[in-house]
TIMI-2910 file (N, C-alpha, C, CB; in pm, 1 decimal, decimal comma, always signed):
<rs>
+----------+----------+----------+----------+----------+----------+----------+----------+----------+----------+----------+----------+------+
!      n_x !      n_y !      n_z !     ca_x !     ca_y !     ca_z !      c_x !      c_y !      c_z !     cb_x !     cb_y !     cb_z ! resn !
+----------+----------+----------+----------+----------+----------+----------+----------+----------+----------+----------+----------+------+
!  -3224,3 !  -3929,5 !   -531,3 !  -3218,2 !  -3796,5 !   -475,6 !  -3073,8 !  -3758,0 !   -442,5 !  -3306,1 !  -3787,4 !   -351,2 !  Unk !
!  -3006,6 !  -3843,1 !   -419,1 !  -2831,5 !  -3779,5 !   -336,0 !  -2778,6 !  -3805,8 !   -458,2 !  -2728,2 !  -3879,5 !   -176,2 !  Unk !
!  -2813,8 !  -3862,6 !   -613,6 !  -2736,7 !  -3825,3 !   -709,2 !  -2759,1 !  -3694,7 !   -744,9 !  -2745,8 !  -3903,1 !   -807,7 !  Unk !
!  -2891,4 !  -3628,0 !   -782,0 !  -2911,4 !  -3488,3 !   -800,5 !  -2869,2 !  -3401,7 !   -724,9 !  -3016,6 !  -3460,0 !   -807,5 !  Unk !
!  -2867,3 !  -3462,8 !   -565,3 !  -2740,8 !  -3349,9 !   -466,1 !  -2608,6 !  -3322,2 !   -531,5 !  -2681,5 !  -3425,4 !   -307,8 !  Unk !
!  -2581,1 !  -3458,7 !   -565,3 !  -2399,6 !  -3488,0 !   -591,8 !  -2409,7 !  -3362,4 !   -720,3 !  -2332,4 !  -3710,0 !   -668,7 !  Unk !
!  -2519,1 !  -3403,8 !   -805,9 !  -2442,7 !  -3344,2 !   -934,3 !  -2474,1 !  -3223,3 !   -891,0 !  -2487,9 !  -3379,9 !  -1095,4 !  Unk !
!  -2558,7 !  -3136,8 !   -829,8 !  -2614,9 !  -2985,8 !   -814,7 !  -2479,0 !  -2918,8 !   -749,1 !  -2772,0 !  -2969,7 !   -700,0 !  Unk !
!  -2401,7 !  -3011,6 !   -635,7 !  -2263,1 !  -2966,1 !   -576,3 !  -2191,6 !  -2953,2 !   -657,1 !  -2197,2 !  -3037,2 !   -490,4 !  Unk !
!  -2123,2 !  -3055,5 !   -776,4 !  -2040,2 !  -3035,5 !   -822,3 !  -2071,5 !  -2944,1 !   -970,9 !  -1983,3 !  -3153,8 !   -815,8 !  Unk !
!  -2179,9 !  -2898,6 !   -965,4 !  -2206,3 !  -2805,4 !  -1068,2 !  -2186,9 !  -2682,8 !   -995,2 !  -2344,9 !  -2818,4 !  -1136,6 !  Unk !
!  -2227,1 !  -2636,1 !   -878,5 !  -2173,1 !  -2520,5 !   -785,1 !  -2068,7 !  -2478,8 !   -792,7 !  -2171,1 !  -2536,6 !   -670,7 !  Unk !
!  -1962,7 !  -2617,7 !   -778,1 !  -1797,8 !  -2611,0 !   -725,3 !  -1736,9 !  -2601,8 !   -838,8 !  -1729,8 !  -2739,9 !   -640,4 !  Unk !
!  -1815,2 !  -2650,0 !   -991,0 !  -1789,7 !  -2569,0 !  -1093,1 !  -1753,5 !  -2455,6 !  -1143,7 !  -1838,3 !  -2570,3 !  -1123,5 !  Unk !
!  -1896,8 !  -2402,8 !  -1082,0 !  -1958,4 !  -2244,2 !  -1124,2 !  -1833,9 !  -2168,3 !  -1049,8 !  -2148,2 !  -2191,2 !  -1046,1 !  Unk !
!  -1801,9 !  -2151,5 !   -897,7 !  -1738,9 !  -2136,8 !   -820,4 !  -1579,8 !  -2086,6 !   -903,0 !  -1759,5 !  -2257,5 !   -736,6 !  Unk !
!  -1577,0 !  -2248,8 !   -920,6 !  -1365,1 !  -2222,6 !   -983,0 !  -1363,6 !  -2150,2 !  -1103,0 !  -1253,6 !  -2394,4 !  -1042,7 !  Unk !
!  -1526,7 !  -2114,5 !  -1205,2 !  -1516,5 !  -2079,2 !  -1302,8 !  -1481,2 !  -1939,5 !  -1265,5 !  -1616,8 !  -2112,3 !  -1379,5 !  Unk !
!  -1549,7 !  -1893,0 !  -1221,3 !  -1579,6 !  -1737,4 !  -1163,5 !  -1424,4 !  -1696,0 !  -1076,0 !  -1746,0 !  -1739,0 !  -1029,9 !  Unk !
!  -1405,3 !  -1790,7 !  -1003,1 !  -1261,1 !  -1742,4 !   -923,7 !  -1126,2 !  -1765,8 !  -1035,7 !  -1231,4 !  -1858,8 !   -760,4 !  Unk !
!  -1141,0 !  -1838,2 !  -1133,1 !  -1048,5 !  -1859,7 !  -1232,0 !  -1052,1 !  -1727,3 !  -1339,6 !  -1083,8 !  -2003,7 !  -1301,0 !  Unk !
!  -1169,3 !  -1696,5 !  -1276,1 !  -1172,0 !  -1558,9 !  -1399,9 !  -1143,9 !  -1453,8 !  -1318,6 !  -1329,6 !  -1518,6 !  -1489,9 !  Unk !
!  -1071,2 !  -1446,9 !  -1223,8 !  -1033,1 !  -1290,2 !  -1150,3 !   -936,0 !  -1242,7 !  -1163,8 !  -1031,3 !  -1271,4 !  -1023,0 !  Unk !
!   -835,1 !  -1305,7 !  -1156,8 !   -708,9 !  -1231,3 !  -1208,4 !   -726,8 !  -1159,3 !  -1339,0 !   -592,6 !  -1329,5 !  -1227,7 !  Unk !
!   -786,0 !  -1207,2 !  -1477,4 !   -760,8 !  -1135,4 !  -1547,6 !   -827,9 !  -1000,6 !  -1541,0 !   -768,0 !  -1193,9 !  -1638,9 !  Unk !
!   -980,7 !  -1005,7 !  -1438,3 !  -1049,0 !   -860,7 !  -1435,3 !   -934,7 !   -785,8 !  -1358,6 !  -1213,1 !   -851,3 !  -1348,7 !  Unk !
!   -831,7 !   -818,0 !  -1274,0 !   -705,3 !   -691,2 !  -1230,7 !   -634,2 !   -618,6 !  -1330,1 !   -580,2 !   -749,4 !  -1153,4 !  Unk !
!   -597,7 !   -496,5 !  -1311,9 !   -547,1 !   -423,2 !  -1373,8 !   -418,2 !   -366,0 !  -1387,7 !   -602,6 !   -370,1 !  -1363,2 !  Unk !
!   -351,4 !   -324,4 !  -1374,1 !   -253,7 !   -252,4 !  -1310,5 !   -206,8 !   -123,9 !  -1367,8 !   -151,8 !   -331,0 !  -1296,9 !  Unk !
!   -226,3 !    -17,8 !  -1299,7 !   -232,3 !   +113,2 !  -1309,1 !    -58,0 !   +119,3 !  -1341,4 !   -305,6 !   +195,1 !  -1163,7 !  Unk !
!    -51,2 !   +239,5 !  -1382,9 !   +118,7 !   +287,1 !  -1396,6 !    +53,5 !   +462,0 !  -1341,9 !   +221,4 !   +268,6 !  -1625,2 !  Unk !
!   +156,6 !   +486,6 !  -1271,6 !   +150,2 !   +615,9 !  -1208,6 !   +125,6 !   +759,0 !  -1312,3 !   +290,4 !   +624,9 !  -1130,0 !  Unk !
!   +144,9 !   +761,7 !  -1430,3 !   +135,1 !   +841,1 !  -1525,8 !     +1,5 !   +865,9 !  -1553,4 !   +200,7 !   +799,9 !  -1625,5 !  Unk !
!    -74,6 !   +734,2 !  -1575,8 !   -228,1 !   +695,9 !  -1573,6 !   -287,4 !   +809,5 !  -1440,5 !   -252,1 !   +494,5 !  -1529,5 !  Unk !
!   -259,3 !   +777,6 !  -1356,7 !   -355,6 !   +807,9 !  -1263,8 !   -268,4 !   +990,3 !  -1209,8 !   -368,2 !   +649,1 !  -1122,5 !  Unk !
!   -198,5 !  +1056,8 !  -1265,6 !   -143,7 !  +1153,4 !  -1157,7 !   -101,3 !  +1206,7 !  -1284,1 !    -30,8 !  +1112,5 !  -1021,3 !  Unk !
!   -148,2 !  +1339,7 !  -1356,0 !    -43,8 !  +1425,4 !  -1417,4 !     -2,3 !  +1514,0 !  -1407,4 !    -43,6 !  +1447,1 !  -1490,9 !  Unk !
!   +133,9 !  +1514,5 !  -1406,6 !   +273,0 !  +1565,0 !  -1332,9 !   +342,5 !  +1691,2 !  -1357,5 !   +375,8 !  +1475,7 !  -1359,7 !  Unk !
!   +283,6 !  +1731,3 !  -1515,1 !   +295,0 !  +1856,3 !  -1550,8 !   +265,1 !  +1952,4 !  -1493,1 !   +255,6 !  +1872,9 !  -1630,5 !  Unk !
!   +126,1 !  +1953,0 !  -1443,7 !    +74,8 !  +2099,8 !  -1375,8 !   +126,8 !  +2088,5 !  -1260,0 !    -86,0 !  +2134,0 !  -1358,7 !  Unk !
!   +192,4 !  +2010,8 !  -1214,9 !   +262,9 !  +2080,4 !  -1049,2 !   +381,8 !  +2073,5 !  -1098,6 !   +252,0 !  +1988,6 !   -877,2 !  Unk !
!   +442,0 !  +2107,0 !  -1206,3 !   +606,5 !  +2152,9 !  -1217,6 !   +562,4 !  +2268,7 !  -1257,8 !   +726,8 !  +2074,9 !  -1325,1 !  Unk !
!   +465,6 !  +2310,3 !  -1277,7 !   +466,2 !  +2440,9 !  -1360,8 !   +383,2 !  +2565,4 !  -1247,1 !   +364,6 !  +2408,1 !  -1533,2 !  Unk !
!   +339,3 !  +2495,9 !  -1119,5 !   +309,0 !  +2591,0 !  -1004,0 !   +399,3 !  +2588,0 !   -931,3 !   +200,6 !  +2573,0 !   -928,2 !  Unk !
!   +468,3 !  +2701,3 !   -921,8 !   +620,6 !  +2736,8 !   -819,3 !   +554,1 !  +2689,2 !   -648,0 !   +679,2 !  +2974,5 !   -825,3 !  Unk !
!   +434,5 !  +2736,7 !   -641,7 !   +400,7 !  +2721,7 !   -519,7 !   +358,5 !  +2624,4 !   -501,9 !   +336,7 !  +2792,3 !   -475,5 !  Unk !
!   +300,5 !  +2556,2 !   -563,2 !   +265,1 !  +2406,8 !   -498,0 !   +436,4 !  +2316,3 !   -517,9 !   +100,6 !  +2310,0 !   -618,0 !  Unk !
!   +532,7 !  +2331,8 !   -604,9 !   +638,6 !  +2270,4 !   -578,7 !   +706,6 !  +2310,0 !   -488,5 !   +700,3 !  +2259,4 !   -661,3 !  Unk !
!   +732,5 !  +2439,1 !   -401,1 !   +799,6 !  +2498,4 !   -284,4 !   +688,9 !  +2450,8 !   -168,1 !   +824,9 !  +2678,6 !   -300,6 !  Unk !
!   +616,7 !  +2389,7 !   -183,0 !   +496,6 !  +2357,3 !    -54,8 !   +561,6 !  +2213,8 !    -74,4 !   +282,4 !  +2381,8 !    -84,0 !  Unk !
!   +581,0 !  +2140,6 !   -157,1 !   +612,9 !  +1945,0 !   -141,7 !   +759,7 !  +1961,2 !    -89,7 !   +612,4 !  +1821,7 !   -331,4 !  Unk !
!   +829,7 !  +2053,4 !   -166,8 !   +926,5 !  +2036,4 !   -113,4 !   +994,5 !  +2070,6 !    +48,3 !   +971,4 !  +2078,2 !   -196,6 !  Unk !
!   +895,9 !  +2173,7 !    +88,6 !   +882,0 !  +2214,4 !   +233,9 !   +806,5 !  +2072,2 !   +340,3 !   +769,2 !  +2369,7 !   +229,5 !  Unk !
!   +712,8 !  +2015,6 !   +290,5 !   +657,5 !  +1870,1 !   +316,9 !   +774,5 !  +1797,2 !   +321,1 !   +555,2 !  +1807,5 !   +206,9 !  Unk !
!   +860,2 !  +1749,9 !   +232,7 !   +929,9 !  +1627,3 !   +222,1 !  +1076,4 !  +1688,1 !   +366,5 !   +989,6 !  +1592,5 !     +8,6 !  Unk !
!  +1078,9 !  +1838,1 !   +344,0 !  +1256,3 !  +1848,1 !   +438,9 !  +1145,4 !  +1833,6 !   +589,1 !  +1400,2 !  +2078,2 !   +420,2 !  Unk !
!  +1026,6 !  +1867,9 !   +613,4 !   +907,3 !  +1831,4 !   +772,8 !   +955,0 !  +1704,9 !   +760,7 !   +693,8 !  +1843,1 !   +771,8 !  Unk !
!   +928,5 !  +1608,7 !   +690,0 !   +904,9 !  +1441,7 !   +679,8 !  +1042,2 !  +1401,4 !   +723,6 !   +862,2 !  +1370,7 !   +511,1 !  Unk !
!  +1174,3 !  +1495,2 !   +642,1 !  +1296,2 !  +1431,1 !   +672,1 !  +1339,6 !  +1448,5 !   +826,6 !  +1402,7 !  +1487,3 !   +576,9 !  Unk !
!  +1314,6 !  +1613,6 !   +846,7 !  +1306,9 !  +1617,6 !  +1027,7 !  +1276,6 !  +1532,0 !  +1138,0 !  +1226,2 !  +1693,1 !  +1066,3 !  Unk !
!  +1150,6 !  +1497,2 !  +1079,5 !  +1042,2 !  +1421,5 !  +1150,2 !  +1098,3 !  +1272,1 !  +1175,0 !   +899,5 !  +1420,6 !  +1057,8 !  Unk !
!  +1146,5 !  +1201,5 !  +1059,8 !  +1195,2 !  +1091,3 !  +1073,8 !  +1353,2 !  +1128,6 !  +1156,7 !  +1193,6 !  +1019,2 !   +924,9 !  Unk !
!  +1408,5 !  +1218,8 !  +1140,0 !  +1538,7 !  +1227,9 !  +1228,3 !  +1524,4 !  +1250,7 !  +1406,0 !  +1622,8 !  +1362,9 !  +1164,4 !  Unk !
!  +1390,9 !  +1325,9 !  +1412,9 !  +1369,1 !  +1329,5 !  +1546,3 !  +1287,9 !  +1218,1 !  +1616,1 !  +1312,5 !  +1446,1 !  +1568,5 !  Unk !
!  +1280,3 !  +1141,9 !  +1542,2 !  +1211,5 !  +1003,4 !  +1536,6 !  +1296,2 !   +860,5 !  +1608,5 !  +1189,3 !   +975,8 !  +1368,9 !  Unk !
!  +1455,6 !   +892,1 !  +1478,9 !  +1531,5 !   +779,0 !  +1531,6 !  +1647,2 !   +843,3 !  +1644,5 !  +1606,3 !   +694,4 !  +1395,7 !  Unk !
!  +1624,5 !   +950,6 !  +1626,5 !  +1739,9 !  +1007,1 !  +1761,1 !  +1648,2 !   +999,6 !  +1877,2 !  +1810,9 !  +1193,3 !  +1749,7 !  Unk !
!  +1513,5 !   +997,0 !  +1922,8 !  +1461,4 !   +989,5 !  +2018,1 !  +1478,3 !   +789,5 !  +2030,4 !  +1312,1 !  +1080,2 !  +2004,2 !  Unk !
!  +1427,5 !   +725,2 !  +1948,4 !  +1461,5 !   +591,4 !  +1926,9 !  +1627,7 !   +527,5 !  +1964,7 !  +1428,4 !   +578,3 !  +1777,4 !  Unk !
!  +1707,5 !   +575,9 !  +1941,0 !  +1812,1 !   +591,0 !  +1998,5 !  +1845,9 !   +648,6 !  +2188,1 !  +1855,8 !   +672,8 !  +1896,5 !  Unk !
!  +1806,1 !   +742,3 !  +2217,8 !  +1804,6 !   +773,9 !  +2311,1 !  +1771,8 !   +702,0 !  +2386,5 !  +1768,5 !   +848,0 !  +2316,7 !  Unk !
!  +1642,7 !   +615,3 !  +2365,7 !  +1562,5 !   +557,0 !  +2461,8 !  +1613,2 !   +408,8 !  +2472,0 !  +1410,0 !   +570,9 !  +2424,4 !  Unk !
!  +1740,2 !   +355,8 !  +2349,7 !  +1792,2 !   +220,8 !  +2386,2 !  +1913,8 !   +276,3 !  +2443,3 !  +1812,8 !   +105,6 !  +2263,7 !  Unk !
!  +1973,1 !   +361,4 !  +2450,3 !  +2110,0 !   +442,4 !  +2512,4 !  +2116,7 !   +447,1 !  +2631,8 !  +2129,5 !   +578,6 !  +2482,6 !  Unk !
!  +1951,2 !   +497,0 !  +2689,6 !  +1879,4 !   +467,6 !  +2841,4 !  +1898,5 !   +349,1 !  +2888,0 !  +1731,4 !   +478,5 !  +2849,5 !  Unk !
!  +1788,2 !   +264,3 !  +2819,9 !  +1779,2 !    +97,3 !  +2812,2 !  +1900,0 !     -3,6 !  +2843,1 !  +1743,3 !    +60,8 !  +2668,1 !  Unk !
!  +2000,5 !    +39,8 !  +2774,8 !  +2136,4 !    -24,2 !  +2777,1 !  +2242,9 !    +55,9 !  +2934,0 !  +2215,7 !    +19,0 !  +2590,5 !  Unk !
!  +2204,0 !   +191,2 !  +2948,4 !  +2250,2 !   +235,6 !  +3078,7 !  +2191,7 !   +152,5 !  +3203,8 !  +2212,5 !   +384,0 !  +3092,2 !  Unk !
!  +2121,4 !   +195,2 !  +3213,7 !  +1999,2 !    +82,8 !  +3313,0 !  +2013,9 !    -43,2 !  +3365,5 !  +1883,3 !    +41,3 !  +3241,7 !  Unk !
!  +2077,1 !   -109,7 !  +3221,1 !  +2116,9 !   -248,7 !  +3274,1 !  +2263,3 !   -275,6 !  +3297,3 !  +2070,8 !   -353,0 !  +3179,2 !  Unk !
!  +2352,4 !   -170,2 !  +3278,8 !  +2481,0 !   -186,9 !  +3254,9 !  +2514,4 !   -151,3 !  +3425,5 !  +2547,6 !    -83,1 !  +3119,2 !  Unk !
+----------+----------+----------+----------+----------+----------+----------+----------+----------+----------+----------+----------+------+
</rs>
């Protein structure tokens, strides 16, 4: 009986590495062209004056971001000085 265990395990731990040995190749890897085409938003003025209004918010955003980040070690460093 604990030989038919042994072999039923190592037929599992088989099955197992077979199946996990086969996963990488089911991945894929997308390229951005695939999934997003790029033409029709160069060719709407308004949706390109809307990303580009998005990206100068984002650049603000990150500037009022590290100047407040700044401020608050400028504090930090007063405090202890």
């Amino acid at each position: 009986m604990c030989l038919v265990a042994l072999f039923f395990a190592a037929f599992l731990i088989g099955l197992i590495w077979l199946v996990v040995g086969d996963l990488p190749k089911i991945e894929y890897h997308y390229v951005l062209e695939q999934i997003l085409d790029c033409e029709p938003a160069r060719e709407d003025p308004d949706l390109v004056a809307r990303t580009e209004r998005l990206d100068a918010l984002k650049a603000v955003e990150a500037l009022t971001l590290r100047e407040a980040a700044l401020a608050t070690v400028d504090a930090e460093l007063r405090a202890t000085a």
